[in-house]
N, C-alpha and C positions, 0 to 999 in steps of 0.2 A: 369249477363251482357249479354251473348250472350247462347241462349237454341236452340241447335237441337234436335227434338223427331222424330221419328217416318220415319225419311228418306228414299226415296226411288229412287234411279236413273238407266237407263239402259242408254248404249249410244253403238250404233255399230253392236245392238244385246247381247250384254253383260252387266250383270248386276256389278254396280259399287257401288251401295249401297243398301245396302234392310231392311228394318226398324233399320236404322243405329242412334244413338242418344248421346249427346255430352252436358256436361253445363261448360262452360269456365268462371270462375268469375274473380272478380277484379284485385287479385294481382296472378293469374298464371299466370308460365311463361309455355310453353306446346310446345313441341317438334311433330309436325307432320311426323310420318314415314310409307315408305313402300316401295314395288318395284315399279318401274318404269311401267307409266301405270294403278297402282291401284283406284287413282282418286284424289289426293291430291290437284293438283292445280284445276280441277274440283271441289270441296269441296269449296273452297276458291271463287270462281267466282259465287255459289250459295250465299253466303253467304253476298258478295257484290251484289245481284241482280242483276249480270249478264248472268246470267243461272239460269235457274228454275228446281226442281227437277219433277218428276212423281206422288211422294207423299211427306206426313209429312210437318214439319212446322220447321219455323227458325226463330228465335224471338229476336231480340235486346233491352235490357230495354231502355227508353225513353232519348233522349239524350246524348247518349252513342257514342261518334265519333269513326268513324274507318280510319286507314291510313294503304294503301297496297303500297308493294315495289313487281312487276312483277318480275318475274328470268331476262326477256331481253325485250328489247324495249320499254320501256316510252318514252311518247311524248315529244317533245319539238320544241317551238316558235322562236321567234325573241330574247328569254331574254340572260344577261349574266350570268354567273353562280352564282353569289350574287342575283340576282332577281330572278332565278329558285330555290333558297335554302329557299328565304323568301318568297315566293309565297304559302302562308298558307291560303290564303283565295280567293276567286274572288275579295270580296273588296278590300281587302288588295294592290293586284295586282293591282287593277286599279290605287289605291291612287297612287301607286308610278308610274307608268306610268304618273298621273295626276304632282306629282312633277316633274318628269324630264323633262314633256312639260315646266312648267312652270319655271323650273330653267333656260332650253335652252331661252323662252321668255324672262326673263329678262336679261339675258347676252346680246343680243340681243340686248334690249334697251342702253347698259351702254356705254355714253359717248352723246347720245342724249338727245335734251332737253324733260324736263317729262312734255310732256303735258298729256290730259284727257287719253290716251289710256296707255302709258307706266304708268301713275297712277294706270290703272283698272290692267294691268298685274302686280305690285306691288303687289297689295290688292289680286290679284288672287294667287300667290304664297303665301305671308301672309297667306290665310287662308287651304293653300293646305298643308303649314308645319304645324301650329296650326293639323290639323286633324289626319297626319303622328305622331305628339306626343302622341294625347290622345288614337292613338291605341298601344303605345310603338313601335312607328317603330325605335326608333334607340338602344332601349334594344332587339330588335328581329334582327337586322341586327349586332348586338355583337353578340349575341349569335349564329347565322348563319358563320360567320366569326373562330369562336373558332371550331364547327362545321367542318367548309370545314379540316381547321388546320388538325384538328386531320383526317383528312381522306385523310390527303395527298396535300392536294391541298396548291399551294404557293401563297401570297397574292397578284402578277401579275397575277394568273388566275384569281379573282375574277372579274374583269371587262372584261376577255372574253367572248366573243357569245359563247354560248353554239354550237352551230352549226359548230363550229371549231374543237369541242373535240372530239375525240373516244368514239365509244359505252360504252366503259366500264367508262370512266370517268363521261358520261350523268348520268348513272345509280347511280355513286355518289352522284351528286349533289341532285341527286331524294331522294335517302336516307339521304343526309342534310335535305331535305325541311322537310321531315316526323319529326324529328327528333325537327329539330326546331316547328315544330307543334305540337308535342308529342301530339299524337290520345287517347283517353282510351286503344284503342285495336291496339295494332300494331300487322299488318299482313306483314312475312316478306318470301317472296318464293324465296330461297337460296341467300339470302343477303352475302353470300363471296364472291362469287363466280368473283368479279372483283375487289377487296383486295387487296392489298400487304401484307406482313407479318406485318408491323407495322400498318398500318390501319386497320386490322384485330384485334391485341391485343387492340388498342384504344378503337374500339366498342363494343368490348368486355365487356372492361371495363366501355365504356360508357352506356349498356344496363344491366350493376349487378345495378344499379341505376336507374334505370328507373320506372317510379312513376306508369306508367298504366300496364296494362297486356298484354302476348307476346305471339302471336303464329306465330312459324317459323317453314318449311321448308326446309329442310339441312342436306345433305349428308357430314356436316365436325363434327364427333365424339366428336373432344375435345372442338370445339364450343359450342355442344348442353353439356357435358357432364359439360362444364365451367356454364352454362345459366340455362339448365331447371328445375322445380321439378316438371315434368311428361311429359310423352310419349305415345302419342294417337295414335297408330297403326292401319292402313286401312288393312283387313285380312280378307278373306271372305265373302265381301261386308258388315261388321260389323266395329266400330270403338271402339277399345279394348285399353282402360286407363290402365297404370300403372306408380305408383309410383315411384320419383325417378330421376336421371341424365340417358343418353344411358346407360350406363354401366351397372346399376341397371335394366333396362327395359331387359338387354341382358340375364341374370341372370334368373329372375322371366319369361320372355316368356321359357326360356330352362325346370320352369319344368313344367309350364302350358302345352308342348307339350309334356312333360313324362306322367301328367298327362294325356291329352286326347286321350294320343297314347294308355294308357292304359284301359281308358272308352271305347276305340270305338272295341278295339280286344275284351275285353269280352261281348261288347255287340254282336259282329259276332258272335262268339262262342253264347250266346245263341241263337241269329235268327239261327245258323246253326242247332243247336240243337233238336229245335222248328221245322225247315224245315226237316229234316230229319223223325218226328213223322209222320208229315203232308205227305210225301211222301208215307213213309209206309202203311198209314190205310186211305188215304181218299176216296181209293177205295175199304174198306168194311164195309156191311153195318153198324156194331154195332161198327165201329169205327169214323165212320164219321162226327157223330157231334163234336168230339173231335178236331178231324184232323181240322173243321171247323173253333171250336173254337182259335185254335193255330196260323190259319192264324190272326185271327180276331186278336189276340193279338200281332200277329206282327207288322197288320197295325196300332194298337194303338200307339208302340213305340214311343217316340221322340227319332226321328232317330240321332246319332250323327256321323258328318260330319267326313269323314278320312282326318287326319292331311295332312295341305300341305305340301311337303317337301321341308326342308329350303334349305339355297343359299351358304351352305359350300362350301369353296373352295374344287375342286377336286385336288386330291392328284397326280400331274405327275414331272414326270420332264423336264425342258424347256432343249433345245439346248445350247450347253456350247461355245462360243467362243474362239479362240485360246488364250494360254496364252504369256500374253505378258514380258520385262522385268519389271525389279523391281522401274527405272523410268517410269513414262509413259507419262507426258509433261512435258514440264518444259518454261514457259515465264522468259525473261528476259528483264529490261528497257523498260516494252512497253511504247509509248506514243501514244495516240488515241485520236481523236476529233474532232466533226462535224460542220465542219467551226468553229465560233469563242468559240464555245462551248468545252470544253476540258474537257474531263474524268477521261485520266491517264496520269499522266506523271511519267513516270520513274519506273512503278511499274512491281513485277516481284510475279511470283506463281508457285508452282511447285507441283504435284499431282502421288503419289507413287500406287503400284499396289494395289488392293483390299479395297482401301480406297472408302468411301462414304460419298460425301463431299458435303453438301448444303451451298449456298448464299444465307444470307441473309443483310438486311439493307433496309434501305427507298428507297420508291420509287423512281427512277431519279437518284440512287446513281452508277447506271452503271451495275447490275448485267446481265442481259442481254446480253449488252454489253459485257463482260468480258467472257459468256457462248460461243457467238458468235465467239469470236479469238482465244478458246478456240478449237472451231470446224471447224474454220481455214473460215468461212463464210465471216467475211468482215475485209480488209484490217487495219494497224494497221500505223501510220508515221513513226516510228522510235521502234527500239528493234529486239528481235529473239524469236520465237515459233518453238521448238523442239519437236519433238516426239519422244520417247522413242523408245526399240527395239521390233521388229514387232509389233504394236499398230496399231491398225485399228479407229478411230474416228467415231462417229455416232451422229447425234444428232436430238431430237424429241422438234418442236417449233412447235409454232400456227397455223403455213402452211403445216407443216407434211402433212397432208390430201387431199394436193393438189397434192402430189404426187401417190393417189393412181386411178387406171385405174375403171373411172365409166361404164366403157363396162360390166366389171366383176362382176361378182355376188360374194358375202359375200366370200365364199367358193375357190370359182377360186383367188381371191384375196391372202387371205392367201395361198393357194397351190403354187403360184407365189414366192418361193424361191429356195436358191441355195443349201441350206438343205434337207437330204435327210429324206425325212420326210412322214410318209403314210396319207391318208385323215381322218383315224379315229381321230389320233393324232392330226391335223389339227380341225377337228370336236370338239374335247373335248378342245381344248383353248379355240378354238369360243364360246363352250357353258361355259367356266367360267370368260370368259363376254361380258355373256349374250348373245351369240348370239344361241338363243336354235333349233332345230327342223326345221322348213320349214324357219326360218330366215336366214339361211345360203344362201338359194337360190336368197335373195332377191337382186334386182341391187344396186349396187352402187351408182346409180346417182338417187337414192331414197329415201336414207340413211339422218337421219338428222346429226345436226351438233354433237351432242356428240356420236352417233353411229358410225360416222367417224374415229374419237378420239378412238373410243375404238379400233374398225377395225387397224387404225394405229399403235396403241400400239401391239397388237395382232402380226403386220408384222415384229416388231422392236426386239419383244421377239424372235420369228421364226429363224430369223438372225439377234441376235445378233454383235455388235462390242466390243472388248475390252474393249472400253475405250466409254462409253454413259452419253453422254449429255442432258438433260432434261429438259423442260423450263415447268414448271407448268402442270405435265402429270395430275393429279385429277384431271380439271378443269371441264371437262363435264362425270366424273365418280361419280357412285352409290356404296355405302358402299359396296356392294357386289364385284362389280368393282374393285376398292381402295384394299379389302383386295385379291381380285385374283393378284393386283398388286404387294404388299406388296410380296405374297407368291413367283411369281417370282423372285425379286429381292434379296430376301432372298438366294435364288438360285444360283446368279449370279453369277461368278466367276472373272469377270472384275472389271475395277474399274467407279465409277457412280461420276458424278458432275450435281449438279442439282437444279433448283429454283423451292421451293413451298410454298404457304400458309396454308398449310393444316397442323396443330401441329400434329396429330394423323401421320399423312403421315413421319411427319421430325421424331418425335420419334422413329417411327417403324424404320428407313431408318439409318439417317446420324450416322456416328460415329466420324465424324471431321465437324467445324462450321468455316467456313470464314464471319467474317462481311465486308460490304463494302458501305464503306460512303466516301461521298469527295472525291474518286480517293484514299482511302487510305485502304487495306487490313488488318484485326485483324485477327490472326487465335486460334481456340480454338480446342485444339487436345481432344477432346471426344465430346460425344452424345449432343444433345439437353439443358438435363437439366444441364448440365455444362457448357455450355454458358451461359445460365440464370444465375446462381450463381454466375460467374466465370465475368458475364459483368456487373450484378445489372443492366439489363435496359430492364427488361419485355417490355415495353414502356415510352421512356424520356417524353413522352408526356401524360404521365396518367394527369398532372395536369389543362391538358383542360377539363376533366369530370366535366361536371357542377354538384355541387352539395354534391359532396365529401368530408369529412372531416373525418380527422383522429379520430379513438375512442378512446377515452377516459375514464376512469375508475372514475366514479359519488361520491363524496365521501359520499352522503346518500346510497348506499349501503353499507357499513360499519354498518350504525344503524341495522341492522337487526344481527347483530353480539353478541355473548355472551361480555356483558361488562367487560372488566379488563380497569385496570388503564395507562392512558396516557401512563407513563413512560415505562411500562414494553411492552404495545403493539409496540412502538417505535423503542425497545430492540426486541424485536420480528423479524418485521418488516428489521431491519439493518442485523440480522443474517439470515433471508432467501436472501434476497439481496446479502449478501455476500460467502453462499453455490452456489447458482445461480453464483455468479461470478466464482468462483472457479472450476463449473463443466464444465463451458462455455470456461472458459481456459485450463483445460484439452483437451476439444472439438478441441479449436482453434492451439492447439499443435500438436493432431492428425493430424490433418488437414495442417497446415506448412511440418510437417515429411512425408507425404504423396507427397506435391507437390512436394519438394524440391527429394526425388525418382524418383517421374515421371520423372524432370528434367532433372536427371543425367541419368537414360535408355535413354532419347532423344538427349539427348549429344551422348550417346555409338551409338544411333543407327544411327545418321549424321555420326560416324567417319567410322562404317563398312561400312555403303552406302557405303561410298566412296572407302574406301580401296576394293568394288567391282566392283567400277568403274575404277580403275585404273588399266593399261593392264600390271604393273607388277606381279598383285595378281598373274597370269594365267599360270606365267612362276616356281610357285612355286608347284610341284605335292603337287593335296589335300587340298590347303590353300584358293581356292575358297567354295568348298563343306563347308571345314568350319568352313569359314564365314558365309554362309548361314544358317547352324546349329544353329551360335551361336545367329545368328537373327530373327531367330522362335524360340527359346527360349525366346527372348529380346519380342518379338510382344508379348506373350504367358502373359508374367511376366507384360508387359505394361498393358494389355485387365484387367487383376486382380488389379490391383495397381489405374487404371480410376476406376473401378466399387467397389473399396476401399473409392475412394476420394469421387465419387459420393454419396455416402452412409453418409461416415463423413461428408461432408459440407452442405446436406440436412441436416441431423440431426442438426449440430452449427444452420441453419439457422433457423430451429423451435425454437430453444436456444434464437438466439438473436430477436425470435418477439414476444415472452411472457415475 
């Protein structure tokens, strides 16, 4: 389908590709990685001939269509977002422009008599619909519709002007249109990256189905690790395939650089070897041809390249914020709502120390919101937001970046805190992301937008608050990024509330799940994969996937079966059925006995809370101490008892889908 040979690109003075070579067939799906910089969206813009390389060749089999989704900014016209989603063609496009003149003309004529003209505009729409059919325009504008659905959009957006919406929304609709055009080759340059969590799991799903073949772009792990079976890595101006999801690629690259780390020392070791003969005797006579010879044979060498050195987090430790009490907010009855618009009424949240608490739910469902009066940002109608004792608030949104001083250079930025902190220490955050070597010196107000992002992030870690709020920190982070992030947080000794898309990011992070739909809060006291289990709704909307159907078990595979007699296969058949039942109720027994524990610690551990909040505990020598004892034991017993359940209810759940 699509053949790179022979590649060769420099841009800047740097070479980006040098006889780099690539063959992408029908049904791969192909994971494009590397750092930041290496060439990847340059790759991508050769290949759509909008950039040319220096050398080599790039060859598409014949009628082979491509569809590309930009990381940012697609254009867009006068259409409304149902017209930019089914705008799959020029023709296409026009045709529907050509029915809307003609629908608005005939409306136009209605109530007037039909003489010659309101006849001709008749027959003009007549023949304008007749054409809109025989291209399927109204099975393409279903399909477009199911489309927008699953990516969030509610079917009162579908006749707005695109021109109304946020960039990230445009960028949607961009990725309907592809979608509904389904290309051979879909090229996708970080297509999350303006997601919500459920629009994310949708397309997810909607791309395990997808008929042509995929090459994307994308710094979110569990995306590509859910998607790809291979990983074409930009590394040395070469483009190095391997087999497999991220995970698999992360694996197989760790020993290929044992290996090469090992080829390229023995090969020093002999050039040094070699050099050291050459030194000795090229200054005497009867050794000299020798000496000559040894050079000769080094320059013969293929030289092999010293390994670059990867992008492991460095091993420090961040600045610890003060610790706070054992509550640290606590909302009650809020009611919130923008003008006639209402989000909450009545609802109430509370958020205990050292907890790591993401929001999630559908778009427009309020999380944001909810992060926002969390950090005391924008006012609320009615209710009470408490803060806990000494609890410092912080929180990192979209404009973060606006707060940073573009006077300052990289460097003076981060040193700009109340932390007493030295510039090496300063220096080595910077470089674990990414800010390496002579970048530190660069100004700020040069800086693009995800280098911002990261600088920001960078300032937030430095000075810490207790109690951090987070509004989609991945968003303009690189894996290497993401995991220097992770390794902070890990660190953290506050407590974090946070909205992201990123599954790899919530796994690492949360260990409590609030859903929030409708103004109405679900709380799931453990990690990620226990909300999934615990909710059943990876996505309520998986049934927009065109295309899908449940599998089913063919009953001609059976003929390939040693034959016995109806009766007894029957007999057969009922007693694995009924083993299977029996082991799956055992499972599901495990699994009740488990929660209904959980339970009762979460019971115990509402009642100590309290009895430490109440100021007769204090009047008793010793009886706060403990309390406290006996609730790091209780957290202790909880942590085993989650990672108990988590365990059994995965396992039931493989049970109940074979």
């Amino acid at each position: 389908m699509l053949t790179i040979s022979g590649l060769t690109k420099s841009f800047g003075g740097r070479t980006l590709f040098k006889d780099a070579s690539l063959q992408v067939n029908r049904d791969d799906r192909i994971g494009l990685v590397g750092p930041n910089g290496a060439g990847k969206t340059t790759l991508f813009t050769m290949i759509l001939e909008q950039d040319t390389g220096d050398g080599g060749v790039i060859s598409l089999q014949r009628n082979v269509s491509l569809g590309y989704l930009p990381q940012e900014s697609a254009p867009i016209g006068n259409e409304t977002v149902l017209e930019l989603a089914t705008s799959i063609s020029p023709a296409f496009s026009r045709l529907q422009q050509q029915l809307k003149a003609a629908a608005a003309s005939q409306a136009n004529g209605v109530g007037e008599s039909l003489d010659h003209s309101a006849h001709a505009d008749h027959d003009d729409y007549h023949n304008v619909v007749t054409q809109f059919d025989e291209m399927g325009g109204h099975q393409i504008e279903s399909k477009a519709k199911k489309i927008l659905s699953g990516l969030s959009f509610r079917e009162k957006d579908f006749d707005r002007p695109c021109r109304e919406m946020s960039g990230g929304w445009v960028m949607r609709a961009h990725l309907a249109r592809l979608l509904v055009q389904g290309p051979d080759l879909l090229m996708l340059d970080e297509p999350t990256n303006h997601l919500d969590l459920d629009a994310l799991l949708w397309f997810q799903e909607y791309l395990r189905n997808y008929p042509g073949a995929i090459l994307m772009i994308s710094h979110d792990r569990e995306f590509l690790n859910q998607l790809v079976g291979g990983i074409v890595e930009i590394r040395q101006a070469s483009l190095i395939r391997y087999r497999g999801n991220y995970e698999d690629y992360l694996v197989q690259r760790a020993a290929k650089e044992e290996q090469l780390s090992a080829a390229y020392k023995n090969q020093q070791r002999e050039i040094a070897h070699l050099m050291e003969f050459v030194d000795r005797f090229r200054a005497k006579n009867t050794k000299a041809s020798q000496a000559q010879s040894k050079l000769k044979q080094i320059e013969r060498m293929e030289k092999i390249e010293a390994p670059e050195s990867d992008e492991r987090t460095v091993k420090f430790r961040f600045p610890q914020p003060q610790r706070s009490g054992l509550k640290v907010i606590d909302l009650k009855n809020i009611h919130h709502a923008y003008g006639p618009n209402v989000v909450y009424q009545g609802v109430d949240f509370e958020a205990a120390r050292s907890q790591r608490i993401v929001l999630v739910g559908p778009n427009g469902a309020g999380k944001s919101t909810l992060l926002k009066i969390l950090a005391g940002l924008i006012p609320f109608q009615e209710g009470t937001r408490e803060l806990g004792h000494n609890v410092k608030a912080g929180y990192y949104g979209q404009y973060r970046v606006e707060t940073l001083n573009t006077a300052h250079t990289v460097l003076e930025e981060g040193l700009e805190t109340p932390q007493r902190i030295t510039e090496q220490f300063v220096r080595t955050v910077l470089g674990s992301f990414l800010f390496r070597g002579d970048d530190v010196f660069k100004k700020v107000s040069v800086l693009s937008g995800g280098e911002k992002s990261r600088l920001a992030i960078v300032k937030l870690l430095l000075d810490p608050p207790n109690l951090l709020l987070m509004d989609e920190p991945t968003t303009h982070l690189d894996m290497a990024s993401i995991d220097a992030l992770v390794g902070a947080l890990h660190q953290y000794e506050g407590t974090l509330i946070f909205i992201s898309h990123d599954v790899y990011f919530i796994r690492a992070i949360a260990n409590h799940v609030v859903h929030v739909n409708a103004g109405r809060l679900t709380h799931y006291p453990g990690g990620y994969q226990y909300y999934l289990d615990k909710s059943a709704a990876v996505s309520e909307r998986a049934g927009l996937t065109s295309g899908r159907e449940e599998k089913k078990e063919d009953s001609s595979t059976l003929q390939g079966r040693p034959s016995v007699k109806l009766k007894d296969q029957k007999r057969l058949e009922a007693e694995q059925r009924q083993a299977r039942s029996r082991v799956r109720k055992g499972q599901q027994q495990i699994v009740h006995r488990l929660e209904k524990e959980i339970a009762e610690l979460e019971k115990q551990q509402v009642g100590l809370t309290a009895d430490l909040e109440n100021h007769e505990t204090y009047e008793q020598p010793g009886r706060a101490a403990g309390i406290n004892r006996e609730l790091s034991g209780l957290v202790k017993s909880l942590e085993k008892l989650t990672k108990d359940w988590e365990h059994a209810a995965s396992k039931l759940t493989e049970m109940e889908n074979t």
